[in-house]
C-alpha positions in Angstrom: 99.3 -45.1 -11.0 96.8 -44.7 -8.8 98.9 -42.2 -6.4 98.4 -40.0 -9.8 94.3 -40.4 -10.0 94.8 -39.2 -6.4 96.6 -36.1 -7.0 94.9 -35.7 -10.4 91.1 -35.3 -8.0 93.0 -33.4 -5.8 94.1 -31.0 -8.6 90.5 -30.8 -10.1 89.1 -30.5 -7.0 91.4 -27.7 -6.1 90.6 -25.8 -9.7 87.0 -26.3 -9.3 87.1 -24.7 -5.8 89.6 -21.6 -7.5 86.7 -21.8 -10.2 83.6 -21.1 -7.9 85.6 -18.2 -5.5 86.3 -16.6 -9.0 82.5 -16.9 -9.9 80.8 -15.7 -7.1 83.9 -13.1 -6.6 82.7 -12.2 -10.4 79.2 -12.5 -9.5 79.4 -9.9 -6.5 81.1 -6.8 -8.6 78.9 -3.9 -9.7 77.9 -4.5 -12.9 75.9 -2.5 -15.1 74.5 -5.6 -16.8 74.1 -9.3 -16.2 75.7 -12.0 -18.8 73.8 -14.2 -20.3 74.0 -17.3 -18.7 73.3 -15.4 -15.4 70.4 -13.5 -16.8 69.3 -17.4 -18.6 69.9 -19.0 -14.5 67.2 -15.5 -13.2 64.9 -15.7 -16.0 64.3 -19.4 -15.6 64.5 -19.6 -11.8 62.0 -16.7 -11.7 60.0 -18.3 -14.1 59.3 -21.3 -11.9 59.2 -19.5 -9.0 56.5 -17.4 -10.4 54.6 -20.5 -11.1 55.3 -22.1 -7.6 54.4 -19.3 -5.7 50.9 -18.5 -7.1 48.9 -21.7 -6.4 50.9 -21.3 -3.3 49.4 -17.9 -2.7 46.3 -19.1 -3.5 46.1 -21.8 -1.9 47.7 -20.3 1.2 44.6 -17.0 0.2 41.2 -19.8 0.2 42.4 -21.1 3.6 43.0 -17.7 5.2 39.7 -16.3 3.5 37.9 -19.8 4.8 39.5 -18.7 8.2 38.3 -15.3 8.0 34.5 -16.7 7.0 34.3 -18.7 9.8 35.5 -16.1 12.1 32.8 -13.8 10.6 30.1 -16.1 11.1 31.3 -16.7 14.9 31.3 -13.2 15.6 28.0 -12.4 13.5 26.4 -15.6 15.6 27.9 -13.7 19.0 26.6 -10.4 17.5 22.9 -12.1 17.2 23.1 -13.4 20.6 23.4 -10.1 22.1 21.2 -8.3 19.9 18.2 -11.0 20.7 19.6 -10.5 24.7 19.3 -6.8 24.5 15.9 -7.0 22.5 14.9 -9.0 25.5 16.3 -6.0 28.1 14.5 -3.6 26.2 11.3 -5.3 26.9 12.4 -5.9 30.4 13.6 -2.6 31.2 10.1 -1.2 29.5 7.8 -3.3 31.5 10.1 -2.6 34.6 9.7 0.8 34.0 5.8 1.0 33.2 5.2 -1.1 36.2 7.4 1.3 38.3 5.3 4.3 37.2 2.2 2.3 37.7 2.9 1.9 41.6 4.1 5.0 41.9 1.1 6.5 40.6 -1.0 4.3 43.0 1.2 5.2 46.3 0.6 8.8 45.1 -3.1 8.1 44.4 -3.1 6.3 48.5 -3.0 9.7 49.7 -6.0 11.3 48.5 -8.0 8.5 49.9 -9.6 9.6 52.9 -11.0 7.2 55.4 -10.4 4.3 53.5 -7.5 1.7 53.0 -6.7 1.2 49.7 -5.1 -2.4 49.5 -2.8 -3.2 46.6 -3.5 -6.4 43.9 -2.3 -7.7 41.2 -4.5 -9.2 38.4 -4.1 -12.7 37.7 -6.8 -13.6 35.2 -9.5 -12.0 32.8 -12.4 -12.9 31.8 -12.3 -14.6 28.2 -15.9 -13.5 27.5 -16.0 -9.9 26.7 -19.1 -9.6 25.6 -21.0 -9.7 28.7 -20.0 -10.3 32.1 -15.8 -8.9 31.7 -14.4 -9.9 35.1 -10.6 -9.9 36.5 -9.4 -12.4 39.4 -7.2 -10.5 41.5 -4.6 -12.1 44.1 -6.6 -10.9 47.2 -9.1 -12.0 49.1 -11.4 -12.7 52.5 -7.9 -13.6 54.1 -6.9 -10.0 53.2 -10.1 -8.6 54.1 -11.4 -8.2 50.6 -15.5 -8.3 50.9 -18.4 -8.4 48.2 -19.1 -4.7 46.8 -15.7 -3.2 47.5 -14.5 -0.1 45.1 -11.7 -1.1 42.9 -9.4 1.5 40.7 -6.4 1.8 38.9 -4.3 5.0 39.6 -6.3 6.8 37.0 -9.9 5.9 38.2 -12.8 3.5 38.9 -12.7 0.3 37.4 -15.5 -1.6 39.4 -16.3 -3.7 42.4 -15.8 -6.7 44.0 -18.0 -9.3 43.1 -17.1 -12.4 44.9 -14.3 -13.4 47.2 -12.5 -16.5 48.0 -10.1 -16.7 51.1 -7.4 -15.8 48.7 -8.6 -14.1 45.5 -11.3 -12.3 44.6 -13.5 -11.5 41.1 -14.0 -7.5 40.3 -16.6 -6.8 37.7 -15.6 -4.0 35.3 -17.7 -1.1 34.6 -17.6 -2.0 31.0 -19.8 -5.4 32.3 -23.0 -5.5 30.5 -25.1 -5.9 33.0 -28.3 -4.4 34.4 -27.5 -5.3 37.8 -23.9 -3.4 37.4 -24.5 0.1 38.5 -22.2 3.0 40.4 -23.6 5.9 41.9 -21.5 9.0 40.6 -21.7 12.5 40.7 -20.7 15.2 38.1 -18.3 18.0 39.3 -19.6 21.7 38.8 -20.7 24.6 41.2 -23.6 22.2 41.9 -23.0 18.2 41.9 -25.5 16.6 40.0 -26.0 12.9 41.0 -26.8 9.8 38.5 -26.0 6.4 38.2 -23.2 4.8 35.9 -24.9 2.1 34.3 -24.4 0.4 31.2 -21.3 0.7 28.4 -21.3 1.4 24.4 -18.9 -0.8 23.1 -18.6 0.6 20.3 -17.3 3.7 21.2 -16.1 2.2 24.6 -18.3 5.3 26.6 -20.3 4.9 30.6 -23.5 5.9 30.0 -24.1 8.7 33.4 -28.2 8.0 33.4 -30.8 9.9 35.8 -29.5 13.2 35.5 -32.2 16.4 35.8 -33.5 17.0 32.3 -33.0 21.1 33.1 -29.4 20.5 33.9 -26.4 22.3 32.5 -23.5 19.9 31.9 -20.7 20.9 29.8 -18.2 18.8 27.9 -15.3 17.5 30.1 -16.8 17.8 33.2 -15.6 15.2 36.1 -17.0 12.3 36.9 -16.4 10.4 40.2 -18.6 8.5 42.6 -20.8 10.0 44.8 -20.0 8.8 48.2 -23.6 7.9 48.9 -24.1 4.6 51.2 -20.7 4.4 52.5 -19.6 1.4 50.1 -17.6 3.3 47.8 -15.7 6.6 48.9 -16.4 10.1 47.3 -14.3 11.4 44.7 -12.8 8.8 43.2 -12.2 9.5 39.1 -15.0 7.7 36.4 -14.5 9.7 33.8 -14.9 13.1 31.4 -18.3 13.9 29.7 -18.3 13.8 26.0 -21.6 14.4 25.4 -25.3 14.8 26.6 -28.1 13.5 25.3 -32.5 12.8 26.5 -33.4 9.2 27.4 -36.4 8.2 25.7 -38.4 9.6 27.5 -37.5 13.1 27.8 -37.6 13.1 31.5 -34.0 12.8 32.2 -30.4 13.3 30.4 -27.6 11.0 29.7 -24.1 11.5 29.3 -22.0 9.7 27.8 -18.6 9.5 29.7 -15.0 8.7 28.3 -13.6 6.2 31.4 -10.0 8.0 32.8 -9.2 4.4 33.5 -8.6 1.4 30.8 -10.6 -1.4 31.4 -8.4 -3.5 29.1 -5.4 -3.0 30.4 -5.2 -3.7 33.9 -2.8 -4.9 35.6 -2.2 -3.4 39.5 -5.3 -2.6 41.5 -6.3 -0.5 44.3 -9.5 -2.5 46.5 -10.5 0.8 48.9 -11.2 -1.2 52.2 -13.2 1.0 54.6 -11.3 2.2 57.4 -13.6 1.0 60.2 -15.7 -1.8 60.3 -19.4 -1.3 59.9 -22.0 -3.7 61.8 -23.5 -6.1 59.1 -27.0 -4.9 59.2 -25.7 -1.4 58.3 -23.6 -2.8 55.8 -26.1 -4.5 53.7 -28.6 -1.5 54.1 -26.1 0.7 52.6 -25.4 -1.8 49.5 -28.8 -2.0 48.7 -29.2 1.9 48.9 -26.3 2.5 46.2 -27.4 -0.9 43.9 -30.9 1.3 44.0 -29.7 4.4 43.0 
């Protein structure tokens, strides 16, 4: 009996195996159209499949797009970094620049210096009170042979003089100064030089007043300003400024002209102090300061 449950599995097992090979051999033909069953088994599977794969797609969709979001906001962090570096170039590269053209300008302007030694400085301080005595501090001084009434100019022109000195800075008075006692003796440029004396400032329209010139005098607009030369403290021909107009003092016995500076008293950053060449006994030297402080 149970040698015949044997072969009886054995036989069922055998059909079942013939059964399958017959499906799938069925299954494999070219057939114009599915039976049912087969298209019930596709319709169903694909049915679950369907919904199966789309929370898997989007599922599998927010964690690539969370992916992708935080890589944007990597490479847009990155992106700022560089942008706020290269803003910073920029400014770099433009003060690099401007201060390049600056010295050049001055070691052009050394040239044209005759008989003096124009020693380069660098500003260091301003002033905070610009509504009367406007000083810079520059990083020269006594040690660097920096004295007390020395011409100092920018590349364009005249900005004032020394006014005090310490072994290693020294304090230059603008021309823009309000005071009485601050006063330059210039010249205007023409087939004859006319001489006055740079002394005093309009704020407003930020002007030299040019005062003590001959009331006959014909001065033109743009005409050339530069100092005189007179007493040996400051060299000839060094640039004030452009007239922009003339007008009487007050008491019709001289003119005045108002001058537009070619230098900008505001901002200053590299100056020229025009050192004389040779040393002058001190005697001499305070004669001649108190000749061009009276002219």
């Amino acid at each position: 009996m149970p040698q015949f449950f044997l072969n009886k599995r054995l036989i069922i097992l055998l059909v079942s195996i013939i059964i399958l090979v017959a499906l799938i051999g069925f299954s494999l033909r070219d057939r114009d159209q599915l039976t049912l069953p087969e298209q019930f088994i596709k319709d169903t599977t694909g049915w679950v499949q369907s919904m199966v794969s789309r929370p898997a797609h989007y599922f599998a969709g927010f964690f690539e797009n969370l992916k992708d979001l935080q890589n944007t906001y990597d490479e847009n962090k990155e992106l700022k970094k560089h942008l706020d570096d290269m803003a910073r170039l920029e400014a770099k590269v433009y003060s690099l620049e401007k201060e390049n053209t600056e010295l050049k300008e001055i070691l052009d302007k050394k040239d044209s210096l005759r008989d003096y030694d124009p020693l380069q400085a660098t500003v260091i301080a301003r002033s905070p009170d610009r509504l009367w005595h406007e000083m810079i501090i520059i990083n020269k001084g006594k040690s660097h042979g920096v004295q007390k009434n020395m011409a100092v100019m920018t590349s364009r022109g005249l900005i004032g003089k020394v006014k005090s000195t310490t072994p290693f800075t020294s304090t230059v008075q603008l021309l823009s100064a309000l005071d009485p006692t601050n006063r330059i003796s210039a010249a205007l440029q023409g087939d004859k030089k006319l001489y006055g004396t740079i002394e005093g400032y309009d704020k407003e329209n930020e002007w030299l007043l040019l005062k003590g010139l001959p009331v006959d005098a014909k001065i033109k607009k743009d005409q050339n300003v530069v100092t005189s030369g007179m007493g040996g403290v400051f060299p000839g021909d060094v640039p004030i400024g452009k007239v922009l107009k003339v007008v009487p003092d007050e008491f019709g016995l001289n003119q005045t002209a108002y001058i537009k500076p070619s230098a900008d008293f505001y901002n200053i950053e590299h100056v020229m102090v025009l050192k004389r060449g040779m040393e002058i006994p001190k005697e001499i030297e305070n004669d001649e300061v108190e000749e061009e402080e009276d002219l």
